[in-house]
LOZA-193832 format. One record per residue (C-alpha): z, x negated, y; residue number from 1. Coordinates in nm, 4 decimals. Example, Ala and Ser with C-alpha at 12.3 -4.5 7.8 and 13.67 -1.06 7.14 Angstrom:
REM LOZA-193832
<site <0.7800, -1.2300, -0.4500>, 1>
<site <0.7140, -1.3670, -0.1060>, 2>
REM end
This chain:
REM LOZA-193832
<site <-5.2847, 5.7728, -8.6350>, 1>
<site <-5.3353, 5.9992, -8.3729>, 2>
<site <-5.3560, 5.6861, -8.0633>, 3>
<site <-5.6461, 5.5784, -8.3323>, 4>
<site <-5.8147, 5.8600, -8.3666>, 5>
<site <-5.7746, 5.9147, -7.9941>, 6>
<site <-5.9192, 5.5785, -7.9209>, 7>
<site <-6.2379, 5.5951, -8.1686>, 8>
<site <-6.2808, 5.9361, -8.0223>, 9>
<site <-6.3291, 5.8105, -7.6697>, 10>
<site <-6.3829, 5.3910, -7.6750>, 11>
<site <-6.5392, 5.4211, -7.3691>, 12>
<site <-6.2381, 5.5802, -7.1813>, 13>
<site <-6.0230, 5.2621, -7.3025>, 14>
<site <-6.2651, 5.0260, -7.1679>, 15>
<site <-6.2590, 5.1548, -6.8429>, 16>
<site <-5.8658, 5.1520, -6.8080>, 17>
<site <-5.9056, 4.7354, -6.9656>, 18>
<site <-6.1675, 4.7020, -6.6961>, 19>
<site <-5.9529, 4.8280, -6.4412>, 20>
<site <-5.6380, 4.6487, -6.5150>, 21>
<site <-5.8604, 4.3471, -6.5020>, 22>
<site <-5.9819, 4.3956, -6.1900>, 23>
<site <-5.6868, 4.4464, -6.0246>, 24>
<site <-5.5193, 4.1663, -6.1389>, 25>
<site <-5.7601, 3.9454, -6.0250>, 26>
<site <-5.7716, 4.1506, -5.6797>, 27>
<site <-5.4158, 4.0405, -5.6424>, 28>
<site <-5.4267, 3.6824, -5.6949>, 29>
<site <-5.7506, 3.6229, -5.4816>, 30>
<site <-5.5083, 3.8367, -5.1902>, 31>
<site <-5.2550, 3.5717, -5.3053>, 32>
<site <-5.4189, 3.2718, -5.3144>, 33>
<site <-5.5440, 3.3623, -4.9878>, 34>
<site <-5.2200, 3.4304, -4.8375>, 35>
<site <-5.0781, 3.1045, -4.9516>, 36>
<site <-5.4153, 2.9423, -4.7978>, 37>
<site <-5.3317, 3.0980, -4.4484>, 38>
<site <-4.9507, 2.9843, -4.4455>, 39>
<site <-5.0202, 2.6260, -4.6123>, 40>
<site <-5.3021, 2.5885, -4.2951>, 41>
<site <-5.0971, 2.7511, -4.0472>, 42>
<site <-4.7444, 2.4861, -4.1508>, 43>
<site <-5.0499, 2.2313, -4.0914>, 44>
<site <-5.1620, 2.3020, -3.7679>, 45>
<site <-4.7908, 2.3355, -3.6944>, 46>
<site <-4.7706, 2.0384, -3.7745>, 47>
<site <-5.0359, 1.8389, -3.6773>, 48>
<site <-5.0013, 2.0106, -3.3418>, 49>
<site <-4.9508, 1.7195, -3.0815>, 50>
<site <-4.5341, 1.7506, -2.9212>, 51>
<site <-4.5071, 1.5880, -2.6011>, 52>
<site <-4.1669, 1.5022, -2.6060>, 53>
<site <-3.9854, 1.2915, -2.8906>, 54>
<site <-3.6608, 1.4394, -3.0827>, 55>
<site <-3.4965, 1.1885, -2.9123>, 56>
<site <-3.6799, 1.2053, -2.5794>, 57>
<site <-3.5776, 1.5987, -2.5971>, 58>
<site <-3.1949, 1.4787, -2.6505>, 59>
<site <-3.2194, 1.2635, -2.3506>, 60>
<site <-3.3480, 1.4762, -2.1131>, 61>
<site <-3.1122, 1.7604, -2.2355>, 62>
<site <-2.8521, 1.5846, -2.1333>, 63>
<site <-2.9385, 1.5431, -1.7805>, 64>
<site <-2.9373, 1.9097, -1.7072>, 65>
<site <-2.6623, 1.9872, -1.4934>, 66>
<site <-2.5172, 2.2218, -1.6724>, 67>
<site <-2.3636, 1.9852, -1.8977>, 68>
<site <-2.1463, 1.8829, -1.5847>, 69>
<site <-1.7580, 1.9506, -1.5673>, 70>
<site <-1.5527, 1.8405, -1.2862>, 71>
<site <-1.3501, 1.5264, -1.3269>, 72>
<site <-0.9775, 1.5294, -1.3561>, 73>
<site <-0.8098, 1.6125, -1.0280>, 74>
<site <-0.4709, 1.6608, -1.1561>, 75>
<site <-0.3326, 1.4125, -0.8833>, 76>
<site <-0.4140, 1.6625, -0.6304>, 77>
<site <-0.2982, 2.0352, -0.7063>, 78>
<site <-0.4979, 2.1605, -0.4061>, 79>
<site <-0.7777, 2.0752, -0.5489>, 80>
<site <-0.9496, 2.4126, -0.6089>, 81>
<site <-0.7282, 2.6007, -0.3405>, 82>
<site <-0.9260, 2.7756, -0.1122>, 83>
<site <-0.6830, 2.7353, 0.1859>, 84>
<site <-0.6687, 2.3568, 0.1155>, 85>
<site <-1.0732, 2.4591, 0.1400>, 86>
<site <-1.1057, 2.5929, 0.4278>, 87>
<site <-0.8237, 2.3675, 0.5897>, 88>
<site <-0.9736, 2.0414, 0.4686>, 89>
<site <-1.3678, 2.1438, 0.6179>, 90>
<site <-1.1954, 2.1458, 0.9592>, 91>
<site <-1.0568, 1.8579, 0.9241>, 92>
<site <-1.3952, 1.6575, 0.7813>, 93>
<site <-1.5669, 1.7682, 1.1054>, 94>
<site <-1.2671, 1.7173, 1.3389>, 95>
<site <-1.3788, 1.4366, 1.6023>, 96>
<site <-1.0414, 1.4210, 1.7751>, 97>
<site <-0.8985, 1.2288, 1.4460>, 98>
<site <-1.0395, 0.9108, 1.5512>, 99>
<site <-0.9226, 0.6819, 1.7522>, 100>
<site <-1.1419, 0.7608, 2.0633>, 101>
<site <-1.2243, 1.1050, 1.9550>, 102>
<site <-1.5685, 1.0204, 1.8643>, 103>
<site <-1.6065, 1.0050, 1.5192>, 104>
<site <-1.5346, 1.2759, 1.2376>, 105>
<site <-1.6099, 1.2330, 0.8383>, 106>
<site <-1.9229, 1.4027, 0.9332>, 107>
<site <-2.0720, 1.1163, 1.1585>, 108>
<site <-2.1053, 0.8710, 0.8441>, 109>
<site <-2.1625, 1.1799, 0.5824>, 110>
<site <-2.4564, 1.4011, 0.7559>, 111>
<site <-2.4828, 1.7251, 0.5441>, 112>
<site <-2.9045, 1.7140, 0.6704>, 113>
<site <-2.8796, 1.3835, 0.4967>, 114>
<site <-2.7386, 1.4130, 0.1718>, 115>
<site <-2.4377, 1.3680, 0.3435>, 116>
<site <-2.4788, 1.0013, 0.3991>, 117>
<site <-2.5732, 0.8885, 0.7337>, 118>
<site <-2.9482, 0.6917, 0.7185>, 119>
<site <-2.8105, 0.3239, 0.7880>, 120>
<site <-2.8182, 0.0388, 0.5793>, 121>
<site <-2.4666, 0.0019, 0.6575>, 122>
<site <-2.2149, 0.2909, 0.8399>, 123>
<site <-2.1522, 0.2590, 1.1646>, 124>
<site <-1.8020, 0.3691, 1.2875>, 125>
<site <-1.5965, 0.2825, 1.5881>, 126>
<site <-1.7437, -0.0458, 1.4889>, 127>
<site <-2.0223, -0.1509, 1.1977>, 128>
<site <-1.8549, -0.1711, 0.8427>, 129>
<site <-1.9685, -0.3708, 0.5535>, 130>
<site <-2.1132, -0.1054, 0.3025>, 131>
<site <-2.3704, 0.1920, 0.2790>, 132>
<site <-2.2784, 0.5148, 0.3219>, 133>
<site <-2.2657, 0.6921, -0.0187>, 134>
<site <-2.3530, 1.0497, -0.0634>, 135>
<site <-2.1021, 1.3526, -0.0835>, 136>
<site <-2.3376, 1.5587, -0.3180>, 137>
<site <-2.1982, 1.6268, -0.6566>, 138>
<site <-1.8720, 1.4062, -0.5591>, 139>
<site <-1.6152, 1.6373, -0.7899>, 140>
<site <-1.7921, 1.5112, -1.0744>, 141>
<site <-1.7798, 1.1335, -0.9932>, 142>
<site <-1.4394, 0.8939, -1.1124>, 143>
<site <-1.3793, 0.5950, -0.8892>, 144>
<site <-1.4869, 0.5878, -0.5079>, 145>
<site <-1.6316, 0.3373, -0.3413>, 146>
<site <-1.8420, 0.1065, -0.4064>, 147>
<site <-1.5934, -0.1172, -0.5925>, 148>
<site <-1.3427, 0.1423, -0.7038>, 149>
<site <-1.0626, 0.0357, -0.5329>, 150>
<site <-0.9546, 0.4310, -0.5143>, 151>
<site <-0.8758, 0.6827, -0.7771>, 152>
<site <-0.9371, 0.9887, -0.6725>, 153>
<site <-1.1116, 1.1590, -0.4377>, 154>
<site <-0.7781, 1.2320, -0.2236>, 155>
<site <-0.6981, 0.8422, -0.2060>, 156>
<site <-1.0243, 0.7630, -0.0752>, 157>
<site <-1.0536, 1.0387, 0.2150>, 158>
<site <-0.7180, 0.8783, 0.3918>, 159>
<site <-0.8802, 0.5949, 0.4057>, 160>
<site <-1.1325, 0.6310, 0.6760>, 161>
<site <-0.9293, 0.7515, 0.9131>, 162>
<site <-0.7255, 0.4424, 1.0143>, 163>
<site <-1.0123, 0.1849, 0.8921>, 164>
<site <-1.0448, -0.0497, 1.1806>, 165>
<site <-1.4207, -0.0400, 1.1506>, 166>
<site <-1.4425, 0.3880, 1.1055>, 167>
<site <-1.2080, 0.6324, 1.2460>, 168>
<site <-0.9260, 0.3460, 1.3722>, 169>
<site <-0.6803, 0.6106, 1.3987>, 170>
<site <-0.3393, 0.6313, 1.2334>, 171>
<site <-0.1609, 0.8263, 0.9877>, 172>
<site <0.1386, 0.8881, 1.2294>, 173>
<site <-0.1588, 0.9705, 1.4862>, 174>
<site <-0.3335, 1.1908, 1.2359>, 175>
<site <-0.0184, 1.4561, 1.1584>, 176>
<site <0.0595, 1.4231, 1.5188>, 177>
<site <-0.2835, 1.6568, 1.6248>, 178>
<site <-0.1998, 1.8355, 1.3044>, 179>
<site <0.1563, 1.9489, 1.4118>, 180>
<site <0.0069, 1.9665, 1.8101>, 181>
<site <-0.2872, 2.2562, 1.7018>, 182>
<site <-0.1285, 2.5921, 1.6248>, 183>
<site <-0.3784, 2.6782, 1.3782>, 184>
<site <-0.3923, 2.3821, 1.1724>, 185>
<site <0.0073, 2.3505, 1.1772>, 186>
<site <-0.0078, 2.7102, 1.0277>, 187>
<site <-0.2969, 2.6294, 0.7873>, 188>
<site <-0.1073, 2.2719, 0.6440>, 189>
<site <0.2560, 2.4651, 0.6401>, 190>
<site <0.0465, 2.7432, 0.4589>, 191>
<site <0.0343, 2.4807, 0.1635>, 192>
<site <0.2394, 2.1899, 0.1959>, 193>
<site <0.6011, 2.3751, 0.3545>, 194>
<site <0.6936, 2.2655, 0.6554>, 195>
<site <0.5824, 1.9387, 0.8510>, 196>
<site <0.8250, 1.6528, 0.8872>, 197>
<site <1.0850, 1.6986, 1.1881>, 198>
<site <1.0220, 1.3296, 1.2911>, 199>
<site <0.6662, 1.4254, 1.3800>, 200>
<site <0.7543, 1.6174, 1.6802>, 201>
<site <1.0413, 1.4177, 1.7735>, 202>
<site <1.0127, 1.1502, 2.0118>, 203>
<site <1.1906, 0.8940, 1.6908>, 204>
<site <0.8319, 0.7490, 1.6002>, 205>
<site <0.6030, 0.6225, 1.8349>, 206>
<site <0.2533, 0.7641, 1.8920>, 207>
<site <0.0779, 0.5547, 1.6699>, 208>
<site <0.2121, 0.3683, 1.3669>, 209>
<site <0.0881, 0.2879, 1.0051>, 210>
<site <0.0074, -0.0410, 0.8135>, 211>
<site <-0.3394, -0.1056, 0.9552>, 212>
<site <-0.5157, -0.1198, 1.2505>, 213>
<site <-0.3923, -0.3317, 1.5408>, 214>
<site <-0.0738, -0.5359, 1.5772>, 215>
<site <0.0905, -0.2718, 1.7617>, 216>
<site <0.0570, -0.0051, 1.4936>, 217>
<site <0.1213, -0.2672, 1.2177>, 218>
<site <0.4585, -0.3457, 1.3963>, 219>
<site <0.5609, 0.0193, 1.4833>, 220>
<site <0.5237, 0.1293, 1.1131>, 221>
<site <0.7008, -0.1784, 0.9777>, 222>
<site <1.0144, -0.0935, 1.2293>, 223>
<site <1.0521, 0.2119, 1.0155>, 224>
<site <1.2569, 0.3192, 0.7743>, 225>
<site <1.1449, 0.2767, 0.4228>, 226>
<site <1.2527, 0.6420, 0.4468>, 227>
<site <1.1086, 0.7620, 0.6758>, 228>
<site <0.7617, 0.6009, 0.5895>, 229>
<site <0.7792, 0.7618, 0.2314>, 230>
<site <0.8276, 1.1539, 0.4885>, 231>
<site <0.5202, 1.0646, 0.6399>, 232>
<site <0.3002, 0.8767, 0.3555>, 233>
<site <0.4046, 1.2357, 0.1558>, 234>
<site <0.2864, 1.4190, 0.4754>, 235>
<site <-0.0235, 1.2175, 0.4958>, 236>
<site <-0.1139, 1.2397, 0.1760>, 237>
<site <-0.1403, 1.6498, 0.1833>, 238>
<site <-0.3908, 1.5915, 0.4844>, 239>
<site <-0.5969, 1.3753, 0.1930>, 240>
<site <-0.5804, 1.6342, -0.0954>, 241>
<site <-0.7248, 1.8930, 0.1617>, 242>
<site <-1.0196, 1.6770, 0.2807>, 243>
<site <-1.0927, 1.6520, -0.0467>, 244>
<site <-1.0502, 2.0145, -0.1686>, 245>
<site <-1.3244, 2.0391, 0.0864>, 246>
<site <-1.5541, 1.7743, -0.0521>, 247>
<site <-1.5106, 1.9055, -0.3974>, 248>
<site <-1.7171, 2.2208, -0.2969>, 249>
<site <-2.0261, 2.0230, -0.1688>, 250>
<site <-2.2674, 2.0824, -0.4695>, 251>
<site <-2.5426, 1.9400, -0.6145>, 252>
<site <-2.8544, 2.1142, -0.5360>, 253>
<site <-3.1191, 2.1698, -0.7748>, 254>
<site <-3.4381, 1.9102, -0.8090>, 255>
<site <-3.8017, 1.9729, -0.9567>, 256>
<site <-3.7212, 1.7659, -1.1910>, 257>
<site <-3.4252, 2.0021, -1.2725>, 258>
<site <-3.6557, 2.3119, -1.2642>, 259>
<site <-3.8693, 2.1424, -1.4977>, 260>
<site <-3.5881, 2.0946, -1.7543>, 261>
<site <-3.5058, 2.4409, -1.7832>, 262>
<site <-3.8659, 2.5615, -1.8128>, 263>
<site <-3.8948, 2.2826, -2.0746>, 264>
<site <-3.5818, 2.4251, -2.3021>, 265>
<site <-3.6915, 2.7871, -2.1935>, 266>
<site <-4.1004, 2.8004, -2.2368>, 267>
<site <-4.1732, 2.4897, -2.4336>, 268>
<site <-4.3964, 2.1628, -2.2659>, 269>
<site <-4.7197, 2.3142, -2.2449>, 270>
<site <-4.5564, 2.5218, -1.9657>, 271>
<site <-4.3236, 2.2718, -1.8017>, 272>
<site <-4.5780, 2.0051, -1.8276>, 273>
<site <-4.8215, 2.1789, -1.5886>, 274>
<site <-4.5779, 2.1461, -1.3404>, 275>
<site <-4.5515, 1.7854, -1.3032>, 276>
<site <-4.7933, 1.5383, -1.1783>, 277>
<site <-4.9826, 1.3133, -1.5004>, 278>
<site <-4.7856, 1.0183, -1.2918>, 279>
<site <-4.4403, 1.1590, -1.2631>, 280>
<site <-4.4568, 1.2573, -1.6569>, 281>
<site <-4.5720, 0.8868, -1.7200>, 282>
<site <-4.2570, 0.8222, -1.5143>, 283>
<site <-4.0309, 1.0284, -1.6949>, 284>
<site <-4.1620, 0.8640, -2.0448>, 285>
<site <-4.0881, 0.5425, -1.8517>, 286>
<site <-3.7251, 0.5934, -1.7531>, 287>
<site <-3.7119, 0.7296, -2.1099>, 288>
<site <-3.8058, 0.4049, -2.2832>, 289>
<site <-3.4666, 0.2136, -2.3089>, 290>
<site <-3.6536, -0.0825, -2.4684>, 291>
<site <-3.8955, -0.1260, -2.1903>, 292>
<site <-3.7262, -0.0137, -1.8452>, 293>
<site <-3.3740, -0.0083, -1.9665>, 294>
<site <-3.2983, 0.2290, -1.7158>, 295>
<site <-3.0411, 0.4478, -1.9251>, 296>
<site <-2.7764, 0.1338, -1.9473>, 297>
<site <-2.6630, 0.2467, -1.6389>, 298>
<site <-2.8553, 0.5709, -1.4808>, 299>
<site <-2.7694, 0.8462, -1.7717>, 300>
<site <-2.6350, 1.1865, -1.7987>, 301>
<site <-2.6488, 1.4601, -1.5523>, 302>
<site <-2.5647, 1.2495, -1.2485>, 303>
<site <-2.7923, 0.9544, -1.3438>, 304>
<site <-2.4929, 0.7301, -1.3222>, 305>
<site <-2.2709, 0.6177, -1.5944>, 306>
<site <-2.0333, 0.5517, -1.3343>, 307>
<site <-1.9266, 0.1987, -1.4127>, 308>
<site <-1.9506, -0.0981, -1.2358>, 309>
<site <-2.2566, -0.3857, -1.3228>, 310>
<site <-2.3588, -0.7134, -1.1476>, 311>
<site <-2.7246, -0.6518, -1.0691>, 312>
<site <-2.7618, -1.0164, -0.8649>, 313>
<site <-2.6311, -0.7858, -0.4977>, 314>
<site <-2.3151, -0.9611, -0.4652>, 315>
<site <-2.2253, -1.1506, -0.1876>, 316>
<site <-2.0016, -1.4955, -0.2353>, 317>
<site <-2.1186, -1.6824, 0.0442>, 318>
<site <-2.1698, -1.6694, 0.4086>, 319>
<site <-1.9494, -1.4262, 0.6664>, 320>
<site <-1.9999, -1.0879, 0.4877>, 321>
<site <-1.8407, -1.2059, 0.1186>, 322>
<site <-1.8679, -0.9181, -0.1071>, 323>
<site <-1.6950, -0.9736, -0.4359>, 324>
<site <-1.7218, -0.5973, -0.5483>, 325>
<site <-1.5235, -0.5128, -0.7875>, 326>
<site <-1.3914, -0.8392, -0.8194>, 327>
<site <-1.0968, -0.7316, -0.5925>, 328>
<site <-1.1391, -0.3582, -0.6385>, 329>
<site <-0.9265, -0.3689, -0.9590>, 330>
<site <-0.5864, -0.5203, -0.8139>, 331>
<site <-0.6656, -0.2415, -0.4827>, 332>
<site <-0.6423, 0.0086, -0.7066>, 333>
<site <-0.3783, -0.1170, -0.9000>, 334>
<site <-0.1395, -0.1760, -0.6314>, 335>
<site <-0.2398, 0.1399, -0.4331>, 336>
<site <0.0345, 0.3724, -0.3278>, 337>
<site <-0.1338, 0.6912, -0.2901>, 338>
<site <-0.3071, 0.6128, -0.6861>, 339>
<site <-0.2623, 0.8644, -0.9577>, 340>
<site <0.0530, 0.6924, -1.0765>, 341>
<site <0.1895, 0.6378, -0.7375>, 342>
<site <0.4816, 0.8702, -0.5730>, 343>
<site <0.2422, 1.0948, -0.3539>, 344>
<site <0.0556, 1.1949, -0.6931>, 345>
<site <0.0484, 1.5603, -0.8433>, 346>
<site <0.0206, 1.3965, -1.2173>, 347>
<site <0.2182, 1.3173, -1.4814>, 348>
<site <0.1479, 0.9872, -1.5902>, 349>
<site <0.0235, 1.0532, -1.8999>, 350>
<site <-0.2866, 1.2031, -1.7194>, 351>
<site <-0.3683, 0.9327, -1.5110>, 352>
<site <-0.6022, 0.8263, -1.7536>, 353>
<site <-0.8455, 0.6162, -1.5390>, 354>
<site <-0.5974, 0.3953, -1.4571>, 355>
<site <-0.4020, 0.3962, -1.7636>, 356>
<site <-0.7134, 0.3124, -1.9743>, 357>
<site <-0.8753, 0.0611, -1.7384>, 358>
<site <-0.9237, -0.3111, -1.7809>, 359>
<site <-0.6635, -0.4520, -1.5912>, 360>
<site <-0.7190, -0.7951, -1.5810>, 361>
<site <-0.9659, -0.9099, -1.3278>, 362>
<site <-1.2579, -1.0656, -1.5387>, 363>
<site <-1.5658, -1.2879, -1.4155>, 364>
<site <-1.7908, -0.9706, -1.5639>, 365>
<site <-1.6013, -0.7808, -1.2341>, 366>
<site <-1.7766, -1.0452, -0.9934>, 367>
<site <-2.0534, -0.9241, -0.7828>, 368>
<site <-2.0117, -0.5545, -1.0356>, 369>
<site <-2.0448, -0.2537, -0.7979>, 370>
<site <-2.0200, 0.1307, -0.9006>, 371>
<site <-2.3773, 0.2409, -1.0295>, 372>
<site <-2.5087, 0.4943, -0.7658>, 373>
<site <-2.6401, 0.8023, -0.8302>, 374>
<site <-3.0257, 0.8858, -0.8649>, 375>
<site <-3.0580, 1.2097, -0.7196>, 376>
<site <-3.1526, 1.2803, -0.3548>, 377>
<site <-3.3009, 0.8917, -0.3184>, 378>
<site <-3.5514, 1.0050, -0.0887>, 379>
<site <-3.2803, 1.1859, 0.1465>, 380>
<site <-3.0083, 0.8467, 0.0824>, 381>
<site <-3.1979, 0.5321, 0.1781>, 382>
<site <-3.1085, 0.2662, 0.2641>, 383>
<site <-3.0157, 0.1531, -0.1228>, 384>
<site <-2.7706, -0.0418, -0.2924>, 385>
<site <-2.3723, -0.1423, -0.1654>, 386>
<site <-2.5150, -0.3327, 0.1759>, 387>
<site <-2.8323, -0.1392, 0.2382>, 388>
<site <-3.0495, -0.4163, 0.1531>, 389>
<site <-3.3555, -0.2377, 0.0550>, 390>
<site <-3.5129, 0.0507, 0.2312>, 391>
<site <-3.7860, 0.1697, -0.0070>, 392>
<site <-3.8220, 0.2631, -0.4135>, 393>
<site <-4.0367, 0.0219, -0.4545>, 394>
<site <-3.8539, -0.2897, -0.2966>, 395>
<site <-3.5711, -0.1480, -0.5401>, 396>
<site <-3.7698, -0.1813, -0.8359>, 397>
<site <-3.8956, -0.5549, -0.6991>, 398>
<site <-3.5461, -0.6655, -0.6898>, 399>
<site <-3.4980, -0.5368, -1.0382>, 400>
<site <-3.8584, -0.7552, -1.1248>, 401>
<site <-3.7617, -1.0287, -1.0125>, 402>
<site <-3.4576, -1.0721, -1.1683>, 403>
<site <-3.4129, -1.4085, -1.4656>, 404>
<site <-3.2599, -1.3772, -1.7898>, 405>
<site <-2.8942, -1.4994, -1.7589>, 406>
<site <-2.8645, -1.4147, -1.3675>, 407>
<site <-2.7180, -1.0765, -1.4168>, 408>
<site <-2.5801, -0.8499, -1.7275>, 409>
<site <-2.9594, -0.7381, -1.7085>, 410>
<site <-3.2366, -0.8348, -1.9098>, 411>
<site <-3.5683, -0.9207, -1.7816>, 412>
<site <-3.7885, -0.6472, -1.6815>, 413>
<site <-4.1823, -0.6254, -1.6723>, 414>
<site <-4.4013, -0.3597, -1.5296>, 415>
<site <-4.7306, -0.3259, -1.3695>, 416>
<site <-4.8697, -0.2073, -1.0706>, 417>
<site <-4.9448, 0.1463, -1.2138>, 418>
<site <-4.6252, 0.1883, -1.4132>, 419>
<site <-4.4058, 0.0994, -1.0496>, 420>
<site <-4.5816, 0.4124, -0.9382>, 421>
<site <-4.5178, 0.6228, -1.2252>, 422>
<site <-4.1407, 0.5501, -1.2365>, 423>
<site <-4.1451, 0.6203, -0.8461>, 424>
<site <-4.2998, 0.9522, -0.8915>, 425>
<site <-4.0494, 1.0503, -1.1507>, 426>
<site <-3.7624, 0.9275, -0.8913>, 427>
<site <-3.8774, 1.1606, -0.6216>, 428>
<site <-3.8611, 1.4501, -0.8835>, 429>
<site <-3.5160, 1.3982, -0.8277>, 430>
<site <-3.4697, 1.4889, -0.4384>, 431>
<site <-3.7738, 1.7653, -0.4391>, 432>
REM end
């Protein structure tokens, strides 16, 4: 009774509280439905906001970033991060007296000013070879060498060179004989390897012996003991594993295209886009389109190599210079003696897995199929392809037009005047 009275004693003091509470509840949901108005238009303008980039545009370019490099396996070759075998091996790659006339070093075909390659359409050694030069940058990352993989590993393919007929034309027995002759590199290879083989500085072996080169050296390595070529093969191989320790520290330098990927993941597009050209981003989207250029069959990940082998139409099955590729690069390897399964090899067999897992059987797809190059540094490694045939981008990409359905594992491929230009512009991102 009292609330009553108290009301009919002062209505007007309850219809101001009613008013209030009114009032305020309709305050908050005009704040509300406001609020809700601002986030449902700010989602939409998220939304409707125009990306550059694809999802899966954005997952292909993040996987060329170099970062997302690791070495390959070098477990054939236990020197392979050892800084003597470092600092050993560099004097050796730019040691002239290691060729036959005392003219040539590693360095002569692999030019560090030139991406480590050596400008010619095909290297030039004590005589002319067959192949282009191919570059040294980024090589501790890379599985197979040469252009038709006949080696394994980086250590198998640095012996090589020096007793070549057409590069160094030395031999190995020549080779450990300047080793064992110079103080300091006698010091530096018994550093590592123990002590060098007894026959070396006896006056047992002739000067020169090893099975290639010249008759002579043929014949003086064949009169030795099986032995006593296994002493020096062991021996020779150690000079191989610290070449390559050596090559394994010659790094990729970064690109603008590079730069541009980590400003892309960092700052967004907006930003990373006004650093590019409108033509090299067309190119980009280009190289990008698998269904168009179909680029990314064979130029992905960081090194812009899948590192196979492919017939593109270069081989050669006619004429003086025959080129089967890697045709006859699979039995080479296979019946190597310094490969990863061979006696001179730091693995257990179990981790030769390049050779373990490979195909084996030589296969008409092998024919005319050479190792897919890198893309970066094109501007600093021309001439292109396994024989130098091409000396610009855009006779590359010609080649690449003119090519007919059922002539190579590629399909036809169409682009116009402009679009040439755009997907050059991208490929010189790549040595900027």
């Amino acid at each position: 009774m009292a609330s009553g009275l108290f009301a009919s004693k002062y209505p007007h003091r309850n219809n101001r509280i009613l008013l209030s509470s009114v009032l305020m509840s309709t305050i908050k949901r005009v704040i509300t439905t406001i609020c809700l108005a601002i986030a449902l238009a700010t989602v939409i303008g998220c939304e409707q906001q125009p990306r550059y980039w694809t999802v899966q545009e954005r997952a292909l370019l993040a996987s060329f970033q170099l970062n997302k490099l690791s070495p390959s396996d070098a477990s054939s070759n236990r020197f392979a991060v050892n800084p003597a075998a470092v600092a050993f091996g560099k004097q050796l790659f730019f040691d002239k007296r290691l060729s036959l006339d005392g003219s040539m070093s590693c360095a002569s075909c692999h030019q560090p000013d030139l991406a480590f390659t050596d400008g010619l359409d095909k290297a030039q050694g004590v005589n002319r070879t067959g192949r282009n030069t191919q570059t040294l940058l980024g090589v501790q990352y890379a599985s197979w060498f040469y252009w038709d993989g006949r080696k394994d590993s980086l250590w198998a393919q640095a012996l090589v060179p020096f007793e070549a007929a057409d590069e160094m034309a030395s031999s190995r027995v020549q080779v450990l004989k300047i080793v064992a002759q110079d103080a300091q590199y006698r010091r530096a290879y018994e550093a590592l390897f123990g002590a060098l083989p007894e026959l070396i500085f006896s006056g047992a072996i002739p000067e020169k012996a090893g099975p290639w080169g010249d008759s002579e050296t043929k014949d003086n390595w064949y009169r030795l003991s099986t032995t006593n070529q296994r002493v020096i093969n062991q021996a020779y191989a150690n000079i191989g594993k610290a070449v390559a320790a050596f090559e394994r520290t010659i790094e990729l330098p970064n690109t603008r295209f590079d730069d541009y990927l980590q400003v892309l993941f960092i700052d967004g597009w907006q930003e990373a886009n006004r650093r590019l050209s409108d033509s090299a981003l067309a190119g980009v989207k280009l190289f990008l389109n698998q269904e168009k250029t179909h680029c990314l069959r064979c130029h992905n990940g960081p090194l812009l190599t899948n590192q196979d082998f492919h017939n593109i139409g270069t081989g050669n099955f006619t004429g003086i210079e025959l080129d089967f590729g890697r045709y006859f690069g699979i039995p080479a390897v296979l019946q190597d003696e310094f490969n990863c399964l061979g006696p001179y090899s730091d693995a257990q067999p179990e981790q030769c897995h390049g050779l373990n897992f490979m195909a084996k059987q030589i296969h008409e797809e092998a024919q005319g199929a050479f190792k897919t190059p890198t893309l970066r540094y094109l501007s600093k490694t021309a001439p292109y392809f396994h024989d130098g045939r091409f000396t610009t981008l855009d006779e590359v990409l010609e080649h690449y037009l003119a090519i007919k359905p059922n002539q190579t594992e590629l399909p036809e491929l169409t682009l116009t005047a402009p679009e040439k230009k755009q997907l050059i512009s991208f490929l010189l991102l790549l040595s900027e």
